[in-house]
Backbone of each chain as ProteinMPNN parsed JSONL, in Angstrom:
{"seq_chain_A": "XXXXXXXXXXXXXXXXXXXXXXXXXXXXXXXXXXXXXXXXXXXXXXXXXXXXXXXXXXXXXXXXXXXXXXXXXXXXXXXXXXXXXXXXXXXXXXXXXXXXXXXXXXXXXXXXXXXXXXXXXXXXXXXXXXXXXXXXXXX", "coords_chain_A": {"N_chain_A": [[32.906, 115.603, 44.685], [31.907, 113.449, 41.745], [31.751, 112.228, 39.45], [33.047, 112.457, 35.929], [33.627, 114.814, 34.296], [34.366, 115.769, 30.615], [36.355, 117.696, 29.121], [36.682, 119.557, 26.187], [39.189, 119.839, 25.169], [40.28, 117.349, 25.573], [39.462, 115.493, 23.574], [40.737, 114.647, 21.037], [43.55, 113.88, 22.284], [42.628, 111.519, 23.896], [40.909, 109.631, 22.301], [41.063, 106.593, 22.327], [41.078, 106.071, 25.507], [38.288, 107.456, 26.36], [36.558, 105.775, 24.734], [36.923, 103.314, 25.712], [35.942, 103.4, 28.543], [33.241, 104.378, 27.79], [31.047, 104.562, 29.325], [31.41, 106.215, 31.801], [31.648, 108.927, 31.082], [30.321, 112.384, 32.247], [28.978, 115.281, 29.799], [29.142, 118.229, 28.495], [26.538, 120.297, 27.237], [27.815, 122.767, 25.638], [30.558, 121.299, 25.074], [29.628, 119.688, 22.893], [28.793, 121.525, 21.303], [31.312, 122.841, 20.894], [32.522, 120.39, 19.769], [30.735, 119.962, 17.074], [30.788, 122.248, 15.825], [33.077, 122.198, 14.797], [33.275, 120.102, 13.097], [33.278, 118.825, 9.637], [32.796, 117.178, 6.984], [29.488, 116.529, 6.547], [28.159, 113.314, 7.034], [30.031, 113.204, 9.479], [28.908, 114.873, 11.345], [26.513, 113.738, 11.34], [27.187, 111.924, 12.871], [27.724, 112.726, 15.668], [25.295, 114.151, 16.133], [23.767, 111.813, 16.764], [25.129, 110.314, 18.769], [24.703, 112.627, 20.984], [22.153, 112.456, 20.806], [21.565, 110.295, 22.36], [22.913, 110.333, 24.656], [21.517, 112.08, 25.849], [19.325, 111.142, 26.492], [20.273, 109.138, 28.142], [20.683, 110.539, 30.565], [22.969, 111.661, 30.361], [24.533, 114.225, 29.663], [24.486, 117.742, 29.964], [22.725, 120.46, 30.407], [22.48, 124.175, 30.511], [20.859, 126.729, 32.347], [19.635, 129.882, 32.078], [20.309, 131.488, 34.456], [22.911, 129.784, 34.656], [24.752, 131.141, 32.96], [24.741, 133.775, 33.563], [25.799, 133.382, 35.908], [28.481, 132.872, 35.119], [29.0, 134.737, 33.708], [29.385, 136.664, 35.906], [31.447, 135.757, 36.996], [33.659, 135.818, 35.167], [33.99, 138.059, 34.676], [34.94, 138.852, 37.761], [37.067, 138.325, 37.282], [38.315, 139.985, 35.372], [38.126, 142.084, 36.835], [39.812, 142.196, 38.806], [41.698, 141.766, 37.806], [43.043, 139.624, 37.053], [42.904, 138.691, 34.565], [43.564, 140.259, 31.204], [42.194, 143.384, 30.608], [41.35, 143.778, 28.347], [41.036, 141.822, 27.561], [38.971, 139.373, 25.187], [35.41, 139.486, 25.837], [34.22, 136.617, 25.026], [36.173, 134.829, 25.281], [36.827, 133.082, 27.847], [34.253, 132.105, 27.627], [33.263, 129.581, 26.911], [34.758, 127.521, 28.902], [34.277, 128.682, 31.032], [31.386, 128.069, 31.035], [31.4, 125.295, 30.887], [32.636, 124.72, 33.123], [30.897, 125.518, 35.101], [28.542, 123.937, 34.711], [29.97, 121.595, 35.326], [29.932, 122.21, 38.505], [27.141, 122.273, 38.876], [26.241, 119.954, 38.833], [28.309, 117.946, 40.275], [30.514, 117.203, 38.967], [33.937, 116.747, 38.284], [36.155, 118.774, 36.257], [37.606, 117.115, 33.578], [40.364, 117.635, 31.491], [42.978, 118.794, 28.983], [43.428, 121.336, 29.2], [44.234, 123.052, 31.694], [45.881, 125.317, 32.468], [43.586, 126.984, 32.11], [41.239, 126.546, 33.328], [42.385, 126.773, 35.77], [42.526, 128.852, 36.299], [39.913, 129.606, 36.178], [39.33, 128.93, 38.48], [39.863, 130.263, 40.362], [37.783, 131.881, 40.436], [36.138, 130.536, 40.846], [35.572, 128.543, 43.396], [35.038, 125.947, 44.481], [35.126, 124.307, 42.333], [36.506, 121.621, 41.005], [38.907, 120.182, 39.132], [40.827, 118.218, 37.376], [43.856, 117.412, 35.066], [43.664, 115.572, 31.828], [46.176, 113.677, 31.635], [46.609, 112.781, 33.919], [44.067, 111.76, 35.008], [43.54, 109.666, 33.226], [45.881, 108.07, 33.154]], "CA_chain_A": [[32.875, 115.529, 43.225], [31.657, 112.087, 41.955], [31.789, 112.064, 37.992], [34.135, 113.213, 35.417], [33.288, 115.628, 32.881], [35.413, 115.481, 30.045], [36.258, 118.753, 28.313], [36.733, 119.548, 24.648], [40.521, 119.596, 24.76], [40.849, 116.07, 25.704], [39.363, 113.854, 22.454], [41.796, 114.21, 20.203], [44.532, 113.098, 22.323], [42.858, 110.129, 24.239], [39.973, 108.647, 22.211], [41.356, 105.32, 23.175], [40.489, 106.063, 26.91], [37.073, 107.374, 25.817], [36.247, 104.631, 23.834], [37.018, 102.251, 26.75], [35.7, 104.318, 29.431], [32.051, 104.967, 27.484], [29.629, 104.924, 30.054], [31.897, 106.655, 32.843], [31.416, 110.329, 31.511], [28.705, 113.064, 31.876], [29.226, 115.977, 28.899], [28.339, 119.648, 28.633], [26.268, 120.926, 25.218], [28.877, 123.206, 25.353], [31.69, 120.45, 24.805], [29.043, 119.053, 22.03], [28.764, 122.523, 20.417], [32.647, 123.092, 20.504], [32.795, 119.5, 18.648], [29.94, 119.962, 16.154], [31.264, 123.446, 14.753], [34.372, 121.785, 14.019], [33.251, 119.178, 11.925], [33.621, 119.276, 8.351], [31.861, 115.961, 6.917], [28.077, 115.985, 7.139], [27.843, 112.247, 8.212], [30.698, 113.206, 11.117], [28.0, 115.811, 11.814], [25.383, 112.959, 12.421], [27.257, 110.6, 14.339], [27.759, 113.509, 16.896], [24.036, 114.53, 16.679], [23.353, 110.496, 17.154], [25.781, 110.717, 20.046], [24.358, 113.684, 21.442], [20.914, 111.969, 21.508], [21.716, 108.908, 23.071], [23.456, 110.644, 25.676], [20.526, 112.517, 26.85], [18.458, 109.801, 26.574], [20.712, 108.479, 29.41], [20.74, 111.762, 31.709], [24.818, 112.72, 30.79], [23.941, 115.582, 28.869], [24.27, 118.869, 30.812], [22.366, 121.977, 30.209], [22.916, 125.476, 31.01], [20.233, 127.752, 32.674], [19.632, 131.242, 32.573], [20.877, 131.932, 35.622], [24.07, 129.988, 34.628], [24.884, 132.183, 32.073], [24.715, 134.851, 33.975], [26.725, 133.695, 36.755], [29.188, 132.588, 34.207], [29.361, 136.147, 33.192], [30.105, 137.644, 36.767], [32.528, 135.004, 37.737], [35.0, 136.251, 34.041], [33.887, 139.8, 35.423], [35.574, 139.256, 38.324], [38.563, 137.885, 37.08], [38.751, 140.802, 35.244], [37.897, 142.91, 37.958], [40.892, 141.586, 40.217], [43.168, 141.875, 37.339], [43.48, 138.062, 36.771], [42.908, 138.885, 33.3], [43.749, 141.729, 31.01], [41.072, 144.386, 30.725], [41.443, 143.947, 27.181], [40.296, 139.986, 26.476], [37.465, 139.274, 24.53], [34.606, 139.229, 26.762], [33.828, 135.627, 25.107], [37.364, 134.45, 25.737], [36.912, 132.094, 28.622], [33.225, 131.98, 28.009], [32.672, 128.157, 27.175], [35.431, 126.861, 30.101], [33.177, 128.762, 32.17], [29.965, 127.418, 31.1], [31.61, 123.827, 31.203], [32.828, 124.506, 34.769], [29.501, 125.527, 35.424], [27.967, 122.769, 34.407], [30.379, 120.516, 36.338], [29.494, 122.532, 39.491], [25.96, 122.041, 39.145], [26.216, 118.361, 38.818], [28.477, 117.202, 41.23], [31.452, 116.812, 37.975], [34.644, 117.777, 37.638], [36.297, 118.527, 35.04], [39.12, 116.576, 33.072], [41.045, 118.348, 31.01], [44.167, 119.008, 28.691], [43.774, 123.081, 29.101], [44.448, 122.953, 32.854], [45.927, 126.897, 32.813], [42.527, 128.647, 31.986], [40.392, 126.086, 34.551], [42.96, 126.743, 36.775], [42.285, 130.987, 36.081], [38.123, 130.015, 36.868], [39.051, 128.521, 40.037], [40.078, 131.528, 41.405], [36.529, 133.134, 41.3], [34.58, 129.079, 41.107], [36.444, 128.138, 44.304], [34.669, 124.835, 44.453], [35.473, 123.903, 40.893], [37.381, 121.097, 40.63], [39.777, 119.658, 37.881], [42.054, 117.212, 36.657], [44.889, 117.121, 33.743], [43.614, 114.467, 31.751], [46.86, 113.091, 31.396], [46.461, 112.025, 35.398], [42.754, 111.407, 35.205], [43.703, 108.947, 32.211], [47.019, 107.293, 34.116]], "C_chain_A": [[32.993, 114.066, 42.794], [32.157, 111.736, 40.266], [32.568, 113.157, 36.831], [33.185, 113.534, 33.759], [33.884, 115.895, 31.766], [35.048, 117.218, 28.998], [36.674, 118.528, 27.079], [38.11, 119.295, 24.217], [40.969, 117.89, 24.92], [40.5, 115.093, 24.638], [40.067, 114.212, 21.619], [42.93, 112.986, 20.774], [44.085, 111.282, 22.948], [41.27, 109.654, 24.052], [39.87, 107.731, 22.344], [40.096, 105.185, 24.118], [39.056, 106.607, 26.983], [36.174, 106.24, 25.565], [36.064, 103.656, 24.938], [36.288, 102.373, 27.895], [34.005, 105.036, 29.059], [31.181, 105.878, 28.532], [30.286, 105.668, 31.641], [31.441, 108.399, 32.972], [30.045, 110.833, 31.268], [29.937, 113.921, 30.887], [28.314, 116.963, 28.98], [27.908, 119.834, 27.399], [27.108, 121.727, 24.981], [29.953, 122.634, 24.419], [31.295, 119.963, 22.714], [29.228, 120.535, 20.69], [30.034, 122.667, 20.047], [33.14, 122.088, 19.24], [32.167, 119.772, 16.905], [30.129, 121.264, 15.223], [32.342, 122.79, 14.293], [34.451, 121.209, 13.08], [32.807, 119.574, 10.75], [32.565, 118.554, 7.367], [30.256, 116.334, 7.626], [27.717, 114.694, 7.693], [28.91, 112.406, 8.871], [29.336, 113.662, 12.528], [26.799, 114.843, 12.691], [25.585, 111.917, 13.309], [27.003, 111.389, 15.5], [26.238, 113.766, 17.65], [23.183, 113.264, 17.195], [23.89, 109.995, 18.443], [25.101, 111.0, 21.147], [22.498, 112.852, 22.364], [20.706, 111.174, 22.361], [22.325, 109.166, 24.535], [22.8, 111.432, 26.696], [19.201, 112.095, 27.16], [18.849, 109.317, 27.895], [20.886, 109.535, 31.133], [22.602, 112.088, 31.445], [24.912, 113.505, 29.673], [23.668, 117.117, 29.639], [23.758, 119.793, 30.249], [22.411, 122.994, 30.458], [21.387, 126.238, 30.854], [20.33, 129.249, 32.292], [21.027, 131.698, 33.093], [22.354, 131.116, 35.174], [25.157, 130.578, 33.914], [25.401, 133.579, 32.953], [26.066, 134.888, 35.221], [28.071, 133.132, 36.077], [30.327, 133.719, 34.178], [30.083, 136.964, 34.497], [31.114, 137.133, 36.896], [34.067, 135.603, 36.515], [35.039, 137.878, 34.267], [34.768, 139.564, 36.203], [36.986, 138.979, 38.295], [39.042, 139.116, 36.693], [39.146, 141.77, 36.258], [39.505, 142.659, 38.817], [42.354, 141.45, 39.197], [44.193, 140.186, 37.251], [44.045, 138.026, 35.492], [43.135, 140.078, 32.57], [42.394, 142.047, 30.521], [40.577, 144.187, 29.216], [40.884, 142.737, 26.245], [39.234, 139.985, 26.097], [36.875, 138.891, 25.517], [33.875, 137.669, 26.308], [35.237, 134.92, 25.205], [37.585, 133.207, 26.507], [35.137, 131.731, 28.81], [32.714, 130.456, 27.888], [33.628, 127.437, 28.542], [34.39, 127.503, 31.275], [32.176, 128.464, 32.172], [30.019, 126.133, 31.627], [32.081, 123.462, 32.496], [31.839, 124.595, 35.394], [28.448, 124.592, 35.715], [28.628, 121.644, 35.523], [30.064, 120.668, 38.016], [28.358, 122.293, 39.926], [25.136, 120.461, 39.101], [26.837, 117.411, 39.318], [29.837, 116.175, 40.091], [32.653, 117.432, 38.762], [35.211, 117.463, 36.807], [37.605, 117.84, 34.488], [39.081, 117.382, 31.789], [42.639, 118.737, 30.263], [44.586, 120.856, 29.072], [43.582, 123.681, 30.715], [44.626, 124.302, 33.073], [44.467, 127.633, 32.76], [41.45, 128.219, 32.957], [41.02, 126.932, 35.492], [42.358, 128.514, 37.682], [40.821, 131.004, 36.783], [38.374, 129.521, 37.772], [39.366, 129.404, 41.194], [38.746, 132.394, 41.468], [35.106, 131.676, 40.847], [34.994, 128.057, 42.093], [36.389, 126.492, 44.273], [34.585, 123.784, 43.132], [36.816, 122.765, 41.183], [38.306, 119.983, 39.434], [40.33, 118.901, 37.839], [42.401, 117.215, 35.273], [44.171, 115.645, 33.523], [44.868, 113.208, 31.312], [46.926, 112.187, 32.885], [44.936, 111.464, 35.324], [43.02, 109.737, 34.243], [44.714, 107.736, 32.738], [46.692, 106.103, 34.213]], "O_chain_A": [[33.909, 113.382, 43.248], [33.019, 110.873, 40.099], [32.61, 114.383, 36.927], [32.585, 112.983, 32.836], [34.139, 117.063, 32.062], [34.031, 117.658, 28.463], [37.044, 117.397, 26.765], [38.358, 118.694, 23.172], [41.944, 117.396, 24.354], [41.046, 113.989, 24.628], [39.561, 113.37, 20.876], [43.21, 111.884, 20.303], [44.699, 110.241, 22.715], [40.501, 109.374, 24.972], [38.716, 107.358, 22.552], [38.968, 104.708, 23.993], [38.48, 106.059, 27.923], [35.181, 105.931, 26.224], [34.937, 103.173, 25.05], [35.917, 101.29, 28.349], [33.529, 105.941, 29.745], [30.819, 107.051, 28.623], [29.526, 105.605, 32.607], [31.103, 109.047, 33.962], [29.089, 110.374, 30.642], [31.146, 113.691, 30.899], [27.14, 116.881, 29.342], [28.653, 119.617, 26.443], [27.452, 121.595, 23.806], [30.281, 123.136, 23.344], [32.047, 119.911, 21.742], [29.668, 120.458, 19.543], [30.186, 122.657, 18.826], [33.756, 122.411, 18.224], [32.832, 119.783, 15.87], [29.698, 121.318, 14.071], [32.487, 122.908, 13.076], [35.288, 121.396, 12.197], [32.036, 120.529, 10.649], [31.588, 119.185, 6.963], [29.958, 116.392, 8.819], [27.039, 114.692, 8.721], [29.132, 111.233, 9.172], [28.995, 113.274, 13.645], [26.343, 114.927, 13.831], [24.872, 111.276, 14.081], [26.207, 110.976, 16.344], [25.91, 113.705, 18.835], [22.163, 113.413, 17.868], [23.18, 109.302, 19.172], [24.832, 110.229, 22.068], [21.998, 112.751, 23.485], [19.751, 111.241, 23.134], [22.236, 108.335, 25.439], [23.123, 111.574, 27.875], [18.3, 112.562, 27.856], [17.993, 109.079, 28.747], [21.115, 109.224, 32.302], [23.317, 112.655, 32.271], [25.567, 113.105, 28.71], [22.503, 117.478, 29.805], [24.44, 120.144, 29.286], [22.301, 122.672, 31.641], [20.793, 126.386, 29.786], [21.485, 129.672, 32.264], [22.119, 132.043, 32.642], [23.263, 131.928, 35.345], [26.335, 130.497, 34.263], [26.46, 134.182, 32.777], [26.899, 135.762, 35.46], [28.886, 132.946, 36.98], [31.537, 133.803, 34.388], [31.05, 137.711, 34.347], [32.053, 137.927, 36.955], [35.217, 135.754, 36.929], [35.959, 138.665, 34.047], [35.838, 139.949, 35.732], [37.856, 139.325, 39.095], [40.0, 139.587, 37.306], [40.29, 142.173, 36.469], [39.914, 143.619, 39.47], [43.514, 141.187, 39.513], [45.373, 139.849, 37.343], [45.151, 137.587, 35.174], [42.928, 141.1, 33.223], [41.59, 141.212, 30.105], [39.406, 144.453, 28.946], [40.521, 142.605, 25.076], [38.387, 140.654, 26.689], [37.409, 138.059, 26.25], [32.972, 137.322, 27.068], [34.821, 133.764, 25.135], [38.338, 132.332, 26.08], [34.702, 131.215, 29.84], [31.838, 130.07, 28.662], [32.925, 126.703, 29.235], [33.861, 126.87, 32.189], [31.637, 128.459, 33.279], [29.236, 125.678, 32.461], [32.035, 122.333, 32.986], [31.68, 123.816, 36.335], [27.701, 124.507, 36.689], [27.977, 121.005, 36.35], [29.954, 119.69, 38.755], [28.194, 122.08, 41.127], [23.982, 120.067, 39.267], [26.482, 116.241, 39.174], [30.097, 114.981, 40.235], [32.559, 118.316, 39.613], [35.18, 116.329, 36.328], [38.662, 118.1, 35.064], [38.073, 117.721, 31.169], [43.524, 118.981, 31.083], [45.69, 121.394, 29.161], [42.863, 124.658, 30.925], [43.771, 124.821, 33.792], [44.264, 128.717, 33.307], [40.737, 129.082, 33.469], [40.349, 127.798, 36.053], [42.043, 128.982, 38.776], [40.433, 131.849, 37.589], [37.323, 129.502, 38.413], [39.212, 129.33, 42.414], [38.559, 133.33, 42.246], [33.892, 131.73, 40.656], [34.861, 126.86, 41.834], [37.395, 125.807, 44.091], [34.034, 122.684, 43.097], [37.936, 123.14, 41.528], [37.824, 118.877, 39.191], [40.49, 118.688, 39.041], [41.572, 117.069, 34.375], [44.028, 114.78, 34.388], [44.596, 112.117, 30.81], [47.277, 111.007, 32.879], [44.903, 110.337, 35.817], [42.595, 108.714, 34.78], [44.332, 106.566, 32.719], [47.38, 105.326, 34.876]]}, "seq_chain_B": "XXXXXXXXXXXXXXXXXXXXXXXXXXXXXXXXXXXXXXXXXXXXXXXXXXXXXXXXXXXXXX", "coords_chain_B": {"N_chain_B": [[44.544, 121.579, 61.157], [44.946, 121.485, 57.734], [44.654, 124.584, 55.523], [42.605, 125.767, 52.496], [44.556, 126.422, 50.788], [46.743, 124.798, 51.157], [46.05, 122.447, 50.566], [45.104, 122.176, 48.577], [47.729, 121.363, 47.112], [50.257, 119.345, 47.118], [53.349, 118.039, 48.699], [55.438, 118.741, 47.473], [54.783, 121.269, 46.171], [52.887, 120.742, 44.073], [50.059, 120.892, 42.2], [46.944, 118.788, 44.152], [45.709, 116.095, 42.953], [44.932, 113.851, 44.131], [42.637, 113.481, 45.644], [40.529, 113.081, 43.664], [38.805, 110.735, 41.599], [40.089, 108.482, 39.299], [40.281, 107.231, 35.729], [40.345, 104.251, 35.774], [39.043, 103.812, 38.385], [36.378, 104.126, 37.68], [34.508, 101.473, 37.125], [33.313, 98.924, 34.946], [30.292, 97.935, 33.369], [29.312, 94.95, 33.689], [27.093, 93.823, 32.229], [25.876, 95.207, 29.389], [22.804, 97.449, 29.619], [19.952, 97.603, 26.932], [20.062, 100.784, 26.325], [23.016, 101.513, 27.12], [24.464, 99.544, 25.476], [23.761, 101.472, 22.987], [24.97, 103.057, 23.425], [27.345, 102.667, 23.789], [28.531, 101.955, 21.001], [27.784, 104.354, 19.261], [29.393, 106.198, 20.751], [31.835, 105.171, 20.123], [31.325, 104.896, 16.889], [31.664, 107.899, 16.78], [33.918, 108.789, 17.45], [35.915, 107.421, 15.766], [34.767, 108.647, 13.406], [35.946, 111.515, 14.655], [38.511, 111.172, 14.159], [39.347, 110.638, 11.495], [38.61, 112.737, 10.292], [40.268, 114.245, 11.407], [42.61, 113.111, 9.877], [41.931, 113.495, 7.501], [41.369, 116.347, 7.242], [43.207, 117.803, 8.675], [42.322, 119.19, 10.962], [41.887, 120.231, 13.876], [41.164, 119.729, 17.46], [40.462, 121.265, 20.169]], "CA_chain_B": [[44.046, 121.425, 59.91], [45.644, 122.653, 56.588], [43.947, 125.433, 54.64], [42.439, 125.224, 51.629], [45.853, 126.356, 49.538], [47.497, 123.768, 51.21], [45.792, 121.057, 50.505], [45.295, 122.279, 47.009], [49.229, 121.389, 46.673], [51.184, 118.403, 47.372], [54.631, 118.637, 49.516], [56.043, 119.693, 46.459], [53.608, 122.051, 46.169], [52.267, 120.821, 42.95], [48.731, 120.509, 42.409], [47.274, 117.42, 44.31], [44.605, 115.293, 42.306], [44.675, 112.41, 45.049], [40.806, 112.957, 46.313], [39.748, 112.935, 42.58], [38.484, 109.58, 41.025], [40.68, 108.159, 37.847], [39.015, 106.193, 34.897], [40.219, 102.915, 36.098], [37.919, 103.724, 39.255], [35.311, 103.314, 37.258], [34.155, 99.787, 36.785], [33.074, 98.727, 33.228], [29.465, 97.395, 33.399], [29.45, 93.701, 33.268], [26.512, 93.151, 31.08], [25.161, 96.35, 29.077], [21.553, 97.63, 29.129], [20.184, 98.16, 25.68], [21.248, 101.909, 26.03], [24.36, 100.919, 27.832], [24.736, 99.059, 24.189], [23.825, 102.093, 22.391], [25.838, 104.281, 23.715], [28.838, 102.376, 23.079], [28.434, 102.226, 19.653], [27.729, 105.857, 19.439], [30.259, 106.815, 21.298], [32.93, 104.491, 19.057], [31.073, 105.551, 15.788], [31.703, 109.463, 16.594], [35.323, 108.959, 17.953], [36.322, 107.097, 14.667], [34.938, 109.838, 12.918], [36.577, 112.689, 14.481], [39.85, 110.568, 14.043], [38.621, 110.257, 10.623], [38.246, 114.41, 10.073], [41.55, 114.737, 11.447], [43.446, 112.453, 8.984], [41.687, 114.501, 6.018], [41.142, 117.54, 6.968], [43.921, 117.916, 9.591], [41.63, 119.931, 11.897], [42.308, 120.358, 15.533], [39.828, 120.359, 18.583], [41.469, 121.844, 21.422]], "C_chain_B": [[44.447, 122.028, 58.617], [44.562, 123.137, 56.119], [43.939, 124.993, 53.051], [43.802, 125.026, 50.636], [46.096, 125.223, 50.154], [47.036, 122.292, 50.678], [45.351, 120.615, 48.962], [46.452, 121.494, 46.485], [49.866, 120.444, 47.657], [52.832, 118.823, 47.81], [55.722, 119.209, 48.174], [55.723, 120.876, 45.484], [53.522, 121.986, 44.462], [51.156, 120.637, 43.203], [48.504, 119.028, 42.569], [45.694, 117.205, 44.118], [43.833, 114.332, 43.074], [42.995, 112.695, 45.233], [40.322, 112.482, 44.882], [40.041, 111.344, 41.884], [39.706, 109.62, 39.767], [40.003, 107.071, 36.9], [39.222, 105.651, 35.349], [39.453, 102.573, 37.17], [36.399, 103.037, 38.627], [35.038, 102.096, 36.826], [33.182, 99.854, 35.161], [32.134, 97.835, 33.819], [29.517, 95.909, 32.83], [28.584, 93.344, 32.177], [25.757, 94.507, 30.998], [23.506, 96.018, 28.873], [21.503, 97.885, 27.415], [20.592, 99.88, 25.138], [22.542, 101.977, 26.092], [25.358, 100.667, 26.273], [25.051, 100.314, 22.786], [24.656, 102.951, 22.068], [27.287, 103.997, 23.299], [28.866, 102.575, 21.963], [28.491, 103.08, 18.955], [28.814, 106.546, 19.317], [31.263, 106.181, 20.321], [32.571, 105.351, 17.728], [31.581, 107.188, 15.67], [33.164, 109.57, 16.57], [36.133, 108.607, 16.601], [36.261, 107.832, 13.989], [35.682, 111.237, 13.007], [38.329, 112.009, 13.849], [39.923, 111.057, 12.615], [39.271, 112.081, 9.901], [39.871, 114.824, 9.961], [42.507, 114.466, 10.807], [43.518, 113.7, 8.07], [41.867, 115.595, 6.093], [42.453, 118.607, 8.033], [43.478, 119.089, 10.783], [42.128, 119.442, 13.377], [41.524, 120.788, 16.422], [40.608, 120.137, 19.784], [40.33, 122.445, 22.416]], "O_chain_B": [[44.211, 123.231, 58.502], [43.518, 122.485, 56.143], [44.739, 124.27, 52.457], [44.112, 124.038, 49.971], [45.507, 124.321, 49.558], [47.721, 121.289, 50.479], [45.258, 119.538, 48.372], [46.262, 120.916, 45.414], [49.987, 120.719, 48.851], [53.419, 119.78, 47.305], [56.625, 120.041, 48.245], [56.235, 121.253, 44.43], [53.938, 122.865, 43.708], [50.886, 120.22, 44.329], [49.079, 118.141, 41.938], [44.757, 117.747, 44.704], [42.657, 113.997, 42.933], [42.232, 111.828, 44.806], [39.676, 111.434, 44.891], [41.157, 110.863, 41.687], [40.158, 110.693, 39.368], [39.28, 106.175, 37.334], [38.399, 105.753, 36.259], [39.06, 101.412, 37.277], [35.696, 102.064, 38.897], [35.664, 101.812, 35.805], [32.595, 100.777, 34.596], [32.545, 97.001, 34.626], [29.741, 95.703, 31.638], [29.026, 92.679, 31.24], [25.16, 95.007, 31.951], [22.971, 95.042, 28.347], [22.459, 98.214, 26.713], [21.147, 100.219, 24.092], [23.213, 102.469, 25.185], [26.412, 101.214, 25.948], [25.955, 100.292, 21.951], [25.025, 103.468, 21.013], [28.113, 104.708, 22.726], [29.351, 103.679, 21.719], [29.15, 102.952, 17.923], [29.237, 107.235, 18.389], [31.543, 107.032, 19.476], [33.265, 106.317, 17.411], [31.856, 107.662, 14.568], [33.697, 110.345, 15.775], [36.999, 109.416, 16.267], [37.339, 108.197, 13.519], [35.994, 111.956, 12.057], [39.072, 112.664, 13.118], [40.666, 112.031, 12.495], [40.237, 112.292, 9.169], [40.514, 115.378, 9.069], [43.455, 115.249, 10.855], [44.408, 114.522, 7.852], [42.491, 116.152, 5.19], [42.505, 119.837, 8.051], [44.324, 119.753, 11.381], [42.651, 118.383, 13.724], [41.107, 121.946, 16.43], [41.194, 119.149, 20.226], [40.656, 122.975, 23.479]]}, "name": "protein", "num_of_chains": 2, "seq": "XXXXXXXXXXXXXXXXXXXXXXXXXXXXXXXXXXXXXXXXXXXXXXXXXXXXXXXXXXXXXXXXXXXXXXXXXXXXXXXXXXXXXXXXXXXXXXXXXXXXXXXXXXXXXXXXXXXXXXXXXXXXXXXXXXXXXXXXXXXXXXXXXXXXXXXXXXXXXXXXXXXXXXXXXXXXXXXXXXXXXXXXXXXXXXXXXXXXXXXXX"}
């Protein structure tokens, strides 16, 4: 695992290390979508989508397949399945951490992260998934 | 050879990060391309903004 993927929980606390650190990460549309619903402000809206462009202009822009969708879907199946999870969670629940692990899998990422418990939950059925607290990644 | 748990978990069996890179690994490009350029800028311009969001609107991205 060569390059760090930065998940959605981590820009609030360390846009600093972002900021400093530009050209270090790749990013999932996921991460981008999680940001871009949030925002409130129409020009926030277009720095992100000015962002967004520039970033896949450069190749660190991840996309999601089909097929990773799908295997997305078995991998929170089998959590259920195995009783990781209750029977009862919204079936979109852990569905963007698993796209964005996804993504880091298929690119040779992993992921940094403030929400370390629910990675931690997909690494029990994305064995090869690997993570970091961005409070250590950041250090 | 330890197994995978083990090596998951440091002698105090916390989770162990050691193989994984940290920013300061990464080296900061001595002289930016003109994307290189762009991107910074970008990337600053958006970050200010969410900062920005969060003052006003006290929103939270988790």
């Amino acid at each position: 695992m060569e390059y760090p993927l930065l998940d959605t929980s981590v820009f609030s606390t360390y846009k600093k290390q972002i900021d400093e650190n530009f050209d270090a990460f790749y990013f999932s549309i996921v991460v981008f979508y999680e940001l871009m619903a949030s925002m409130i402000d129409k020009s926030t809206l277009q720095k992100y989508e000015h962002w967004l462009g520039i970033l896949d202009k450069g190749g660190r822009l991840l996309m999601l397949a089909k097929a990773d969708w799908i295997i997305c879907a078995k991998a929170v199946r089998r959590l259920r399945h195995q009783k990781l999870i209750d029977k009862n969670l919204s079936s979109t629940a852990l569905q963007n951490d698993a796209l964005i692990a996804r993504s880091s899998l298929t690119h040779k990422c992993f992921v940094v992260t403030d929400n370390i418990r629910d990675y931690a939950l997909l690494q029990k059925v994305m064995p090869k998934l690997e993570v970091i607290p961005a409070a250590e990644f950041f250090k | 050879m330890p197994n995978k748990k083990e090596k998951a978990q440091d002698s105090n069996g916390l989770r162990d990060y050691s193989h994984l890179p940290r920013a300061k690994d990464f080296k900061k490009p001595e002289k930016l391309t003109e994307l290189q350029k762009e991107l910074k800028k970008a990337t600053r311009e958006a970050l200010e903004a969410l900062e920005e969001e969060e003052k006003k609107y006290g929103i939270s991205i988790t």
